[in-house]
C-alpha positions in Angstrom: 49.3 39.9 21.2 47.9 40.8 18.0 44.6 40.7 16.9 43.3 37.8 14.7 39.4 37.7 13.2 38.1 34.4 12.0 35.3 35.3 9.4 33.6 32.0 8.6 30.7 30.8 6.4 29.0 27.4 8.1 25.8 25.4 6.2 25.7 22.2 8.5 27.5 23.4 11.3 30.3 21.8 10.9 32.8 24.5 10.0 31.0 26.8 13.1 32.3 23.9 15.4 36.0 24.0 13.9 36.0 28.2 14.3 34.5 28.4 17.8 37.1 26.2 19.1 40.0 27.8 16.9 38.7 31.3 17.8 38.4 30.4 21.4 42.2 29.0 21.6 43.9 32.1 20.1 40.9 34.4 21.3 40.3 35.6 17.7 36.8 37.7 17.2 34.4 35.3 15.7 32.4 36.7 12.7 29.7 34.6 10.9 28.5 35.7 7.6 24.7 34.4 8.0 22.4 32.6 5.8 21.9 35.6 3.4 25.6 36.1 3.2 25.9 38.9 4.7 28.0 40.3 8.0 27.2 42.7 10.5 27.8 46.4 9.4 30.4 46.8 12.9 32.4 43.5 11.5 33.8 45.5 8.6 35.6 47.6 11.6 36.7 44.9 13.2 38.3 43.1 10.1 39.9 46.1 9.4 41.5 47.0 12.9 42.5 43.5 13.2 46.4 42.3 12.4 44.8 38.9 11.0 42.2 37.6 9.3 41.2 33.9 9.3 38.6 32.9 6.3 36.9 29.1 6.7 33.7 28.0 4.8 33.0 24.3 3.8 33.2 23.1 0.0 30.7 22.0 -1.9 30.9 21.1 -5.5 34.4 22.1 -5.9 34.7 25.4 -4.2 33.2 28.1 -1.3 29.3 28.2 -1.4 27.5 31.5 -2.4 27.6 32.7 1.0 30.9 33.0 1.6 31.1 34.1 -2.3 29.1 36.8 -1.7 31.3 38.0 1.5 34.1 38.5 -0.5 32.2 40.2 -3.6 31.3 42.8 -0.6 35.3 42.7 0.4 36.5 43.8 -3.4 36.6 47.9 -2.2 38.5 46.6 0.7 41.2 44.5 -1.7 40.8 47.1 -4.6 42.2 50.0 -2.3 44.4 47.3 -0.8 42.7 48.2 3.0 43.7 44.8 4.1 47.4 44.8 2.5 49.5 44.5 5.0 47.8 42.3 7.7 48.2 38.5 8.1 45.8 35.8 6.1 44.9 32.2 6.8 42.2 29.9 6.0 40.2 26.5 6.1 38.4 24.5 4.4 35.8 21.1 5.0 33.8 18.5 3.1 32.7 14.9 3.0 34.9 14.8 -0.3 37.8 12.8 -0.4 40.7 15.0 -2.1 41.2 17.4 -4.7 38.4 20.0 -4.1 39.0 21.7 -1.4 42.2 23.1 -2.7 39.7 25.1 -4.9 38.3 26.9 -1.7 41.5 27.6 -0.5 42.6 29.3 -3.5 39.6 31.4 -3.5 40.8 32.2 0.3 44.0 33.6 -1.0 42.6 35.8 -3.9 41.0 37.6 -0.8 44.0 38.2 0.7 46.6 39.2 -2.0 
């Protein structure tokens, strides 16, 4: 089976719940980007030697908080030289809102991944 990494951002906790149990049921390497919005140096190696990546960080006010912002900033050698071109992306998304924002997040997802 191929190797999936779930890199995920949580502020309340709620989106650590939903990636531990995802990452447990595909036994996907689990990666939190901390407080400061940073990963370990060793996760960079294991994003890259995986076949998939999974991004998931809650909304707030329309779209990923810094945190996970910050991640990706860090990522743009890795999509500049297209390191990550040919492996598999996915990604999800939380909030108290009702509709509309999320979509947002999502979108800022997929600019990581194309």
């Amino acid at each position: 089976m191929a190797k999936v990494s779930l890199v995920y951002f949580s502020g309340y906790g709620h989106t650590k719940v939903l990636a531990e149990t995802f990452a447990a049921q595909i036994e996907a390497n689990l990666i939190e980007i901390n407080q400061d919005g940073d990963i370990q140096d060793q996760d960079w190696q294991t994003l890259d030697d995986s076949a998939a990546i999974v991004f998931a960080a809650p909304t707030y006010m329309a779209a990923a908080p810094w945190q996970f912002k910050k991640f990706a900033d860090a990522s743009s050698k890795k999509w500049f030289t297209r390191a990550w071109q040919d492996k598999i992306f996915g990604g999800f998304t939380n909030s108290a809102s009702l509709n509309g924002d999320k979509q947002v997040t999502l979108i800022q997802f997929q600019t990581l991944a194309s």
